[in-house]
C-alpha positions in Angstrom: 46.4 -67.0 -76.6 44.8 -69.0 -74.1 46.8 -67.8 -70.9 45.9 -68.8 -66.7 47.5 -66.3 -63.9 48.5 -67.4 -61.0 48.9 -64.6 -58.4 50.8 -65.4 -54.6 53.5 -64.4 -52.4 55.6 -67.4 -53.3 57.4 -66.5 -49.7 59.2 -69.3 -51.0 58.0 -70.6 -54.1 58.0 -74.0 -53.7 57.6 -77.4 -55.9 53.5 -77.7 -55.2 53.5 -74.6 -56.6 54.9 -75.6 -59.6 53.0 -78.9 -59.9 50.2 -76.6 -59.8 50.7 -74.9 -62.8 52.1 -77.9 -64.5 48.7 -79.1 -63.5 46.7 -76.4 -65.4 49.3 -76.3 -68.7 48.2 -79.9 -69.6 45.1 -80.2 -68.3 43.4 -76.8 -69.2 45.1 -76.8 -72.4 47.0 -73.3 -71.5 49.5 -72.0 -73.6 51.4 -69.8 -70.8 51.0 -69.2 -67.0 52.0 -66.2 -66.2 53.6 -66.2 -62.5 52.2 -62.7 -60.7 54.8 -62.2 -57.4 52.7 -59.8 -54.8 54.9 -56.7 -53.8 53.0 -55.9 -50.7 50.1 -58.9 -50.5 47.2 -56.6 -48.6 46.2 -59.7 -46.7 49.4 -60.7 -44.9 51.7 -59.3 -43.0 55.4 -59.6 -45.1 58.1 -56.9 -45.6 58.5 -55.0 -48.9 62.0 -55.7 -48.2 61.4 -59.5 -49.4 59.9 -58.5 -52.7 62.8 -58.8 -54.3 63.7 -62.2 -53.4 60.2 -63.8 -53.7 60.4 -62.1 -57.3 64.0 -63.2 -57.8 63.2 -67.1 -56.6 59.8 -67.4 -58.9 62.3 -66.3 -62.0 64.7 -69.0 -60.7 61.6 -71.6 -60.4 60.0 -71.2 -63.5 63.0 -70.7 -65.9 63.4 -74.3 -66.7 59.7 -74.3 -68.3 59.1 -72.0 -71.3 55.6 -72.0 -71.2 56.1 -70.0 -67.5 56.5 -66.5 -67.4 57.0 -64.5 -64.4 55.3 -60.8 -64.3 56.8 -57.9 -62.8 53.3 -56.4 -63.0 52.9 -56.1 -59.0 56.3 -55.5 -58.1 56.6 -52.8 -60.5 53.7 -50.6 -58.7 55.8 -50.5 -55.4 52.2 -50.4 -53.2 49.9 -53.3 -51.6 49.1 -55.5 -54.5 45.9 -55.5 -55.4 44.1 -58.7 -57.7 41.6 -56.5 -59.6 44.5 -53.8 -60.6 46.3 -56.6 -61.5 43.9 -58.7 -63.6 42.3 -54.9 -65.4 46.2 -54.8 -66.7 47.2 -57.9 -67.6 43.1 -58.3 -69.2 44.3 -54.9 -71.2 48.1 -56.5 -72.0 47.1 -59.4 -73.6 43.5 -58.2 -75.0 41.8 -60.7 -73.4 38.0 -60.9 -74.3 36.6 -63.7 -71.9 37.2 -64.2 -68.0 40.9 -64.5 -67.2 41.8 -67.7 -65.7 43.0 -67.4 -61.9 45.2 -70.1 -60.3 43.8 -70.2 -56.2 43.9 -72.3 -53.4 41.1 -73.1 -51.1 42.3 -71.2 -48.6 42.0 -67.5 -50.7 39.0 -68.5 -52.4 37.4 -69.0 -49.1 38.4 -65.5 -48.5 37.3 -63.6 -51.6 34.5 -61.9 -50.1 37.2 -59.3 -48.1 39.1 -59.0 -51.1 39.4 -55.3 -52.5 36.2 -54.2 -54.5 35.5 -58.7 -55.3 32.0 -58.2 -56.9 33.9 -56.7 -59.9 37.1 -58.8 -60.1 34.6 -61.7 -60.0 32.9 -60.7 -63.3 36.2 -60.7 -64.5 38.4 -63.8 -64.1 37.5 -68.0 -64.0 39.1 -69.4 -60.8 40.9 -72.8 -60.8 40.2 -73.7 -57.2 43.3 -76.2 -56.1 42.5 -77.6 -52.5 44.5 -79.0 -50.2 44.4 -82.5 -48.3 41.6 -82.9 -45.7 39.8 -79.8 -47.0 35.9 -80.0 -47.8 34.7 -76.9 -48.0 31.3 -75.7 -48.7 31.2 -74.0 -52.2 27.6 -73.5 -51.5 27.8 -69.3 -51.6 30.1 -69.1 -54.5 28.1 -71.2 -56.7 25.0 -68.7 -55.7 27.6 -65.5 -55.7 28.0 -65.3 -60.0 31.4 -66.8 -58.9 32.7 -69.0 -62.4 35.1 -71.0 -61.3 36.0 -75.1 -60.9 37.9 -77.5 -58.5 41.0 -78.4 -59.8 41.4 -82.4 -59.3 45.0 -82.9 -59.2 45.8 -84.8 -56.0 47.3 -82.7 -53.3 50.7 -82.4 -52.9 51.8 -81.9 -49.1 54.4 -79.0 -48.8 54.1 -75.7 -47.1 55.3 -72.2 -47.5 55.7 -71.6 -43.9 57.5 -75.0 -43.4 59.9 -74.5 -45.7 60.4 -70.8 -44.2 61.0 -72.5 -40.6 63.7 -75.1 -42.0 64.7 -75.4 -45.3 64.2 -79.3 -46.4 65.8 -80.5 -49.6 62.8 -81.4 -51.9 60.8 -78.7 -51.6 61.9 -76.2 -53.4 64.0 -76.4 -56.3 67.2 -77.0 -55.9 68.4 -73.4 -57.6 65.7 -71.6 -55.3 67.3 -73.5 -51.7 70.9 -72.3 -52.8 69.6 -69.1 -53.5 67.6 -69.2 -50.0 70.9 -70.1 -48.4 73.2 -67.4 -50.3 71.3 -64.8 -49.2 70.5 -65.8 -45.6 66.7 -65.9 -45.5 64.6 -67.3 -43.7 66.9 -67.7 -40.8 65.4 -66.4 -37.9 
């Protein structure tokens, strides 16, 4: 089964997100993405408390597609969520032989080199790089660094996580994921 992961906090998922993967179903020819919700994401700072709800809201998100699956992988393991102890299980899971594909933006890729133990995880997954507007990085080291991976070329689609945190704005997320937002008062300070 030819299967992409796309890893985040999702703190709240939101429609880009979505687009994203919609994105990589019908151009990459994927038969599932699986939907990986960090517990504790060792490069931000975000309360275990919220697991549950960014968990609960990607479920919400994703249940209208079948071809989206949502793993419990990360939250299961109750510590800091790690990609390469992620990808080594879900690589064993689904007996993968080749590189697992890896749904990133620019902004983590550009980051991979402080990523827990990266010079294995990179001979282990393809990353589907999706930048966002005004961004040209240089790609010049990963291309030297055995990094596999490609630029995605959907055109960017302008919403952001810590917007939405700050005001909720109709649109953005799904609708099932703002009620759920609103019902359980995040996001409100």
């Amino acid at each position: 089964m030819s299967i992409c992961i796309f890893p985040g906090t999702f703190n709240p998922i939101h429609n880009a997100h979505l687009k994203m993967a919609e994105f990589a179903l019908k151009h990459y020819g994927f038969e599932k993405i699986i939907f990986i919700p960090a517990y504790i994401p060792p490069h931000k700072e975000l309360s275990s408390n919220l697991a549950k709800h960014r968990y609960k809201m990607v479920e919400i998100a994703t249940s209208k597609n079948p071809k989206f699956e949502v793993s419990d992988i990360e939250y299961k393991s109750n510590s800091p969520s790690y990609s390469l102890i992620t990808v080594k299980k879900i690589i064993e899971q689904y007996n993968i032989k080749d590189r697992l594909n890896f749904i990133i933006g620019t902004d983590a890729f550009m980051n991979l080199e402080s990523w827990y133990k990266i010079n294995e995880l990179k001979t282990l997954v393809h990353f589907i790089v999706f930048p966002r507007r005004g961004e040209n990085p240089d790609y010049t080291y990963f291309k030297t660094g055995e990094y596999s991976f490609e630029i995605a070329p959907m055109e960017y689609i302008d919403i952001s996580s810590t917007e939405i945190r700050k005001e909720t704005k109709n649109g953005e997320t799904t609708r099932d994921v703002e009620v759920y937002i609103k019902e359980n008062g995040l996001y409100t300070n």
